[in-house]
C-alpha positions in Angstrom: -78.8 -171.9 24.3 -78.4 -175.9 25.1 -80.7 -178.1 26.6 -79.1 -179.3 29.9 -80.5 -182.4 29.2 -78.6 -182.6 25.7 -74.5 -183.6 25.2 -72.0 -181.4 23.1 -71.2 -183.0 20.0 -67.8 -182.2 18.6 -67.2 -182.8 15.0 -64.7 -185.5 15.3 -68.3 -187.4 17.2 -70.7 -186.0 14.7 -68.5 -187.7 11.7 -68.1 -191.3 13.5 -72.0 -191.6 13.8 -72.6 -190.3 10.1 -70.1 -193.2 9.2 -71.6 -195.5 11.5 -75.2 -195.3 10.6 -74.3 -194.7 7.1 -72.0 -198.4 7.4 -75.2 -200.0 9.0 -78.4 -198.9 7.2 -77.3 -196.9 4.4 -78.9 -193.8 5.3 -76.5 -190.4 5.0 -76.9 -188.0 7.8 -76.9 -184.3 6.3 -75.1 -181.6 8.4 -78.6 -180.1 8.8 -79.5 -183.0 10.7 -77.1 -182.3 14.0 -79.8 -180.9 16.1 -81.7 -183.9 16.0 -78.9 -186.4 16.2 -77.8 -184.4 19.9 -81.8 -184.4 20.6 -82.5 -188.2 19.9 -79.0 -189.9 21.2 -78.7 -187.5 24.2 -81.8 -189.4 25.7 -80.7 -192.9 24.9 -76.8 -192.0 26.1 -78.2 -191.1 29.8 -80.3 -193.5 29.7 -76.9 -195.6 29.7 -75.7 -193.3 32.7 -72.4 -192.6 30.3 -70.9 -188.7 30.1 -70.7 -188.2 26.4 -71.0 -188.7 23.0 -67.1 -190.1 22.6 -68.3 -192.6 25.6 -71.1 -193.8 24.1 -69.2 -194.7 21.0 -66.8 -196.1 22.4 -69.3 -198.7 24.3 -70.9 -199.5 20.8 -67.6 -200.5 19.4 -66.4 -202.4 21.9 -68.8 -203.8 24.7 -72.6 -203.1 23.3 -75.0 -205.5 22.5 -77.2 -206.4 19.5 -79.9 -204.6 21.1 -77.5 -201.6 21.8 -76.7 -201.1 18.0 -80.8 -201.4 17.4 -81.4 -198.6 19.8 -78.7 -196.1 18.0 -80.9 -196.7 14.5 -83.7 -196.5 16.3 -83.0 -193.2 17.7 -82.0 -191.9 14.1 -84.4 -193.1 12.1 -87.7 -190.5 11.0 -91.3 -191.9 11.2 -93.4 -189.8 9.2 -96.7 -191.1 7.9 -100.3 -191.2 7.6 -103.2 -193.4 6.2 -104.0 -193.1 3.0 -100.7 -190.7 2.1 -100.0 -190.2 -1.6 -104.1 -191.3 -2.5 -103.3 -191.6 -6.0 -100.8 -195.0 -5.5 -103.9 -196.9 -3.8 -106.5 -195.6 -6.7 -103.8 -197.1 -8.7 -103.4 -200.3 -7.0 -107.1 -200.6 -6.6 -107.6 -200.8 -10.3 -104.4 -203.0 -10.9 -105.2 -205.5 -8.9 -109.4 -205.9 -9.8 -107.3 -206.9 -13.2 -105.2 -209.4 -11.6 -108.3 -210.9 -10.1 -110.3 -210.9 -13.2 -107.2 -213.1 -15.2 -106.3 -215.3 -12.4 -109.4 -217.8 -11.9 -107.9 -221.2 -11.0 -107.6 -222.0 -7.3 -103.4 -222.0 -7.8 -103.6 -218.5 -9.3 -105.2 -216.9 -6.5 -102.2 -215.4 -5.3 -101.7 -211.9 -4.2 -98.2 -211.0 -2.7 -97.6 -207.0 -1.6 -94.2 -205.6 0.4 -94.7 -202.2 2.1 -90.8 -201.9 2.4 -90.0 -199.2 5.3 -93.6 -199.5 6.6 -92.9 -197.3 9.5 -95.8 -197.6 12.2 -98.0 -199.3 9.8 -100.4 -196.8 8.3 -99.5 -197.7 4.6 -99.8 -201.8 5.2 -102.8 -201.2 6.7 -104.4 -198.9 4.5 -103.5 -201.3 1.4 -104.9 -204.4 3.4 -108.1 -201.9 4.4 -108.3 -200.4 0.5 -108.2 -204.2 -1.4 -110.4 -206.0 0.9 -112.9 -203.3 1.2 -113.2 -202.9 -3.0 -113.0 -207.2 -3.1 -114.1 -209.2 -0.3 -113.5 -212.5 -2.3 -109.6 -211.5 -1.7 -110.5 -213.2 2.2 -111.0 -216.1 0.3 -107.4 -215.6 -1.6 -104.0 -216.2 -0.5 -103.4 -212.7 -0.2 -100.7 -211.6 2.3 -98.8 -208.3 2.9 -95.1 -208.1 3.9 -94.7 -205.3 6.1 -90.7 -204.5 6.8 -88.6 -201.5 8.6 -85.4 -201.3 10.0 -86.8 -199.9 13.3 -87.9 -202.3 15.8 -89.8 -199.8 17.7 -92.1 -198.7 14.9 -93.0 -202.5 13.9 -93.7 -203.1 17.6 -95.9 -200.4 17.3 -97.7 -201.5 14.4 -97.9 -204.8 15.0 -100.4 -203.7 17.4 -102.9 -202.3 15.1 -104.1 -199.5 17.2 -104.1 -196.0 16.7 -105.4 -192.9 18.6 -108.5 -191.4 17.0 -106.9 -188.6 15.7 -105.6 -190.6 12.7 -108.9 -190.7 11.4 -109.0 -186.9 11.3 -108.9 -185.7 7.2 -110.4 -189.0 6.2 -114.1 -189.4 4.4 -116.5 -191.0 6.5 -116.5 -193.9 4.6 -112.9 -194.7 5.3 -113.1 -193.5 9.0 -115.5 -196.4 8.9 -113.3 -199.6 8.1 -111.9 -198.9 11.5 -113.0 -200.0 14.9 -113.5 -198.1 17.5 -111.0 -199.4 21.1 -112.3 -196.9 23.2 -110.4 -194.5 25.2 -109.5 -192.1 22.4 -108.3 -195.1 20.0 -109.4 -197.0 16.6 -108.4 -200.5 16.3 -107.5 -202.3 12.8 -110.1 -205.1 12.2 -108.7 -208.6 12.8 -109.6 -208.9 9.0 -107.1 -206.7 7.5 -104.8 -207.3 10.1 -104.3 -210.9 9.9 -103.2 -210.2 6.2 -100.0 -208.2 7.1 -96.8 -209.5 8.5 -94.6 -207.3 10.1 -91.1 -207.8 10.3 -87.8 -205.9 10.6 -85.4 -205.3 7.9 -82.2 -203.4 7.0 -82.9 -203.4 3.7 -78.9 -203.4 3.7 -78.7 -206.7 4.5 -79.3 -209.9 2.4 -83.1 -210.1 1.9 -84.6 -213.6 3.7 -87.6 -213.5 1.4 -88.2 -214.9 -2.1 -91.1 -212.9 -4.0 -92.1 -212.7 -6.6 -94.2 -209.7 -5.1 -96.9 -208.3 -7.5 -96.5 -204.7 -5.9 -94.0 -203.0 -3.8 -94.3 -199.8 -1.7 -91.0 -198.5 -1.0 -92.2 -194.4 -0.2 -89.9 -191.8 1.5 -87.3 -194.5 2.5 -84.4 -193.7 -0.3 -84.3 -190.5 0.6 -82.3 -190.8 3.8 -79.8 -192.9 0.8 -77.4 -191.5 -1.4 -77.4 -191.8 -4.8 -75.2 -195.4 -5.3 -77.4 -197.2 -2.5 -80.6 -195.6 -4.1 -79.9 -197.8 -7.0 -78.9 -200.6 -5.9 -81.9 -201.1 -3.4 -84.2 -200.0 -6.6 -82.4 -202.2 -8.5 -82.8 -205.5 -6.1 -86.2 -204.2 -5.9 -87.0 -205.1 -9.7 -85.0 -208.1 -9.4 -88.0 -209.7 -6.3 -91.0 -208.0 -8.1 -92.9 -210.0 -10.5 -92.7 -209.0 -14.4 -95.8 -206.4 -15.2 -95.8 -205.6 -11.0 -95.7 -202.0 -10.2 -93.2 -200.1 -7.6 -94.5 -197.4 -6.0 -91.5 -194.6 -4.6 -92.1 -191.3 -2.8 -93.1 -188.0 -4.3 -89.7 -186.5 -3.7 -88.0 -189.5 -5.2 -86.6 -191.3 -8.6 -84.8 -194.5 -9.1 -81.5 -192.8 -10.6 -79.2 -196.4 -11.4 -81.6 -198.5 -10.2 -84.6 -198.0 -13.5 -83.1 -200.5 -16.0 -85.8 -202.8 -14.9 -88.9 -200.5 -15.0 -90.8 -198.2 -16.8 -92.3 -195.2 -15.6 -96.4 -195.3 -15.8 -98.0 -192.6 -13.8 -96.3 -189.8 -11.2 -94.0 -192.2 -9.2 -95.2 -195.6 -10.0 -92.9 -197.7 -12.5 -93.9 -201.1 -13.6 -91.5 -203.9 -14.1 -90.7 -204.6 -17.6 -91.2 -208.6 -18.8 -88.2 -211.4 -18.7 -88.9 -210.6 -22.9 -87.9 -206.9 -22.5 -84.9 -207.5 -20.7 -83.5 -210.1 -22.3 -84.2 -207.3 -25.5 -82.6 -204.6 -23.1 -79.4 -206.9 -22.3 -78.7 -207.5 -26.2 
């Protein structure tokens, strides 16, 4: 039986949002995901005051705003994380970058450069930022800064914030529950430490990327999987191109880089470094 609260959604609808969302962020909308298309855009099409589905497209096309079009991704997009998810990629990290400090000694060196691509509310950022300067406080004395990007302005909002409610501490050991503060009223707080080494910033990571690199590690987890198989490697593949040689990539559990692995190698379970300007310029002969 259907929610009153909810609109019917005819298939002629269902196919113009696939396209739509599909034209704007890349990400393919499986039949399977019709319930939660009617549950998510339902709210934001009364909260226009508009009758339907075939109305509210019709004001997208032709008389919404910028912040209109941000809302419909919004809506469809799936925020799913926790801190410290997928341990292993920060035991990794942990170890790869004690290296990079050992090699680079001059004051220029001291350079650290990390993108959480699709950082959702910002439990992975903050976890990396948490896990690094935790295992090497001399990184506060490094220009060490962490990109933190997702195509959802409500979720970097969020995490821009830095606080959490206590129950994302549950499942952690105590030492861990201990690199955060506590806000009170049922909430932790980032320290102003880690936080002041993240940026957060949104980014279709369709759309021309504003930012340079290199990047000596990339975390870009359960975000190709809302892709099909051409976009998967062409974002894995512009990826490699902004990640410094010998920097690792670290994807989702579920995930490979299909198209997109000319540039890497595989290392561990989902972590692929880049190969050298050397190797490639082998590969390409």
């Amino acid at each position: 039986m259907m929610d009153p609260n909810e609109f019917a959604l005819g298939e002629r609808e269902f196919e113009r949002i696939r396209e739509r969302l599909y034209d704007v962020a890349g990400i393919s909308l499986s039949d399977a995901k019709r319930t939660l298309v009617i549950a998510r855009l339902s709210k934001v099409i009364r909260g226009l005051k508009l009758p339907s589905f075939d109305a509210y497209l019709e004001f997208l096309e032709t008389q919404g705003t910028a912040a209109d079009a941000q809302d419909f991704v919004n809506a469809l997009t799936t925020n799913l994380t926790r801190f410290w998810r997928e341990e292993h990629h920060f035991t990794h990290l942990l170890s790869y970058v004690g290296e990079l400090m050992k090699s680079r000694t001059s004051v220029s060196e001291k350079r650290l450069r990390i993108w959480s691509a699709g950082c959702s509310t910002g439990q992975e950022p903050y976890t990396i930022a948490l896990s690094l300067l935790n295992a090497y406080p001399d990184l506060k004395r490094w220009d060490f800064k962490i990109l933190a990007t997702d195509i959802d302005t409500s979720v970097i909002a969020k995490a821009a914030a830095g606080l959490y409610p206590e129950g994302e501490l549950n499942g952690l050991s105590p030492e861990r529950a201990r690199l955060f503060e506590r806000a009170g009223e049922g909430r932790i707080r980032i320290p102003q430490a880690a936080m002041q080494t993240v940026s957060f910033k949104p980014l279709n990571l369709m759309a021309p990327w504003p930012m340079k690199g290199p990047f000596d590690a990339i975390f870009c987890r359960n975000v190709a999987i809302y892709f099909d198989k051409a976009t998967q490697g062409e974002v894995f593949g512009r990826l490699g191109q902004i990640l410094a040689p010998g920097g690792f990539l670290y994807i989702g559990h579920s995930e490979n880089l299909g198209t997109g692995s000319a540039g890497f190698r595989l290392v561990g379970k989902t972590i692929y470094q880049a190969r050298s300007h050397a190797e490639r310029a082998r590969d390409a002969a």
